[in-house]
N, C-alpha and C positions, 0 to 999 in steps of 0.2 A: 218716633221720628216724624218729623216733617218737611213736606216736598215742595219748592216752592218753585219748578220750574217742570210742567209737564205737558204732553201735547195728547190731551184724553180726551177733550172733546169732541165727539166726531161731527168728522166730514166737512169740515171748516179748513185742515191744512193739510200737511204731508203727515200727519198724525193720525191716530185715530180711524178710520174709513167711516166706521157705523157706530149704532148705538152698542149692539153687543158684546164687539169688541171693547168699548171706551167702561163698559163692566168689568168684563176678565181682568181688565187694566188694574180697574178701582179694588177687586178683587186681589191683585199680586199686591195692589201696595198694603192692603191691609193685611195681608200675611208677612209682609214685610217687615210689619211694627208700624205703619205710616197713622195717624190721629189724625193730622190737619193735610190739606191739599191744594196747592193753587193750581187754577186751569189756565195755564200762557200758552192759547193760539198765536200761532205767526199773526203781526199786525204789520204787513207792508202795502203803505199809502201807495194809490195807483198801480197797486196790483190786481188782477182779477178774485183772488180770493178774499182780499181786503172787504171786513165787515163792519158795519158801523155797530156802536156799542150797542143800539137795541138790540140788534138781530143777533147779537152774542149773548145780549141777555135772556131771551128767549127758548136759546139752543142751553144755556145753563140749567135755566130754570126748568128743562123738560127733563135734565140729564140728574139733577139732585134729586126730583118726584122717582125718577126711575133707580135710582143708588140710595134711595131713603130709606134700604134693608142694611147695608154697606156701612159698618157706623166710624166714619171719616167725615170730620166739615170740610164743604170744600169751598173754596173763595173763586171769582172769575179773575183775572187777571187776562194779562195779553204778554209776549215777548215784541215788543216794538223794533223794529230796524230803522235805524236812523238816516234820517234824510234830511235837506235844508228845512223842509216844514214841519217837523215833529214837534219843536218847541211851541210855535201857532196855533197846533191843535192841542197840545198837552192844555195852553193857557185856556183855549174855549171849549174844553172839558168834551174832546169828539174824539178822544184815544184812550181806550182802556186801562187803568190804573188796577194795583190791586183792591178789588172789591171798592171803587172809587175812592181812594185813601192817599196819601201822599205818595205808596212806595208805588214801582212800576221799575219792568225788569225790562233792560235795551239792549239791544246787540247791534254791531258797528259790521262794515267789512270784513273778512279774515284774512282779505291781503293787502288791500289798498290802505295805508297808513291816514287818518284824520287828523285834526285836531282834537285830540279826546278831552282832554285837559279843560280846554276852553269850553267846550260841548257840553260835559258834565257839572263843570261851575257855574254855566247859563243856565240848565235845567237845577239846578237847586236855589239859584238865585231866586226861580219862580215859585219854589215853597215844595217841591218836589223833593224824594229822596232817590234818587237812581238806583238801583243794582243793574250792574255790569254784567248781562254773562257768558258766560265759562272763557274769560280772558286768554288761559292759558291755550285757546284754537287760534288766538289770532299770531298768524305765523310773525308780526313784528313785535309783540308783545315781551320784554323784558321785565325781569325782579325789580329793578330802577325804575322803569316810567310806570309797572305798577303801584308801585312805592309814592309816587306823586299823586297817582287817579283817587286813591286814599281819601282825601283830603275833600273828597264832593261824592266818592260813590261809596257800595259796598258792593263786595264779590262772590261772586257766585261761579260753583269750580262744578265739572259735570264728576261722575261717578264712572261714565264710558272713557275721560281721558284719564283717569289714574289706574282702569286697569289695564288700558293699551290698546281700546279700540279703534282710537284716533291714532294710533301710531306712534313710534318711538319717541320722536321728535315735541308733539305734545306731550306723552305722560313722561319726558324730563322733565320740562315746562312746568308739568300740573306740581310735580316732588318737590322743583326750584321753590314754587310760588307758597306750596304748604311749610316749607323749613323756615323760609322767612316771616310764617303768622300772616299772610297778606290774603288768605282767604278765610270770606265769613261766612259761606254757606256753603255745602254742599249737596244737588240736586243730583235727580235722576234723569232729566232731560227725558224720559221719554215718548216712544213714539208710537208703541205697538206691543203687542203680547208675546213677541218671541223673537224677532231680529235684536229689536231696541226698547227691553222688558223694563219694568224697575227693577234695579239691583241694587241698592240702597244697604241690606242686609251685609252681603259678603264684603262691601270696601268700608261700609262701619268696621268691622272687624280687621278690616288690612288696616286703617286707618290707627284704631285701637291698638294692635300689636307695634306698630311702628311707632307713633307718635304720644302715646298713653288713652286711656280711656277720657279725661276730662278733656281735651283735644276734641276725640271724637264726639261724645257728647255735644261740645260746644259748636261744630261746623254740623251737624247733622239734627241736632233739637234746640238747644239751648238758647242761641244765635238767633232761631227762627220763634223762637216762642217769644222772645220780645217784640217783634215785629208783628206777629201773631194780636198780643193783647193789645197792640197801638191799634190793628185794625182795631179790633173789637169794640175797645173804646171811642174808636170812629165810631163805628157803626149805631153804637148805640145813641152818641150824640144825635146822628142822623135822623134819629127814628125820632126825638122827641121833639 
């Protein structure tokens, strides 16, 4: 499996606190089945924990030397909250992308309704790919206006709202959004080694039982593993 939404890095968010934990972490996902890993610290502009990309790179590159037993790639990424200026920094390369690569995962309000539509058409316009995530929290979010977001992002659904940790009301939401095919990833979101673990393993399997196996598959590796080798073939570009 691969995770493409995690908060392991430590001491940078509400995630993580240390290094030893952001181990045990890398540790459950690889019992989990997890190969690939993206690291999405909260990235909120003019906030006090807001990091500019070196100083994420830094905290990466100390935390791979220290997981380099751990055999999981992990990439750095950010979870970005959107604000009037995200698209200004996205264009002068001062916000986090994965592993600097087109994709880059956003998260909006959960109650105050946007422009989403418009938001995500401008950020692809700039050569970006969005992933939205876990849609299904945001309390306005319908099958329908998901059905439109479509069209400029791709979706990322948490593993904690399908099995009800978010509350009834989301994991309808999260069932709605999976019958209709309208999610393309599913993440562990997590935060910590035992409140908000990865769980990856048991909702593959709910997932599996309910929906067939090639479903699962597809929202849980499949899905990720193309996005996976676009990095890579970045990456490699980069390097020459």
């Amino acid at each position: 499996m691969i995770d493409i939404h995690t908060h392991i890095l430590p001491g940078v968010d509400d995630g993580s606190t240390d290094l030893d934990n952001s181990l045990k972490m890398l540790e459950q996902a690889y019992e989990q089945g997890v190969t690939h890993l993206v690291l999405t610290p909260h990235s909120i502009l003019n906030s006090k924990t807001f990091l500019k990309k070196e100083e994420l790179q830094l905290r990466f590159n100390k935390l791979v030397e220290s997981a380099k037993n751990i055999p999981i790639r992990l990439y750095l990424g950010s979870e970005i909250f959107y604000t009037d200026k995200v698209l200004s920094k996205l264009v002068s390369n001062e916000l986090q992308t994965f592993a600097n690569s087109k994709y880059l995962l956003i998260e909006f309000s959960m109650r105050e309704e946007s422009d989403l539509d418009e938001i995500l058409f401008n950020i692809r316009a700039k050569g970006f790919q969005p992933i939205l995530a876990h849609p299904e929290r945001y309390e306005y979010m319908t099958a329908e206006k998901l059905t439109a977001l479509k069209e400029n992002a791709l979706i990322q659904m948490n593993t904690t709202s399908i099995d009800g940790s978010h509350g009834h009301k989301v994991k309808k939401r999260a069932f709605a959004f999976l019958k209709e095919n309208l999610v393309d990833f599913i993440s562990s979101d997590c935060h910590n080694a035992t409140t908000r673990a990865c769980s990856l393993k048991n909702c593959f399997e709910l997932i599996e039982k309910k929906f067939g196996e090639e479903k699962a598959l597809n929202l849980f590796h499949n899905n990720q593993l193309k996005m996976i080798r676009d990095i890579n073939a970045f990456l490699d570009k980069s390097i020459i």
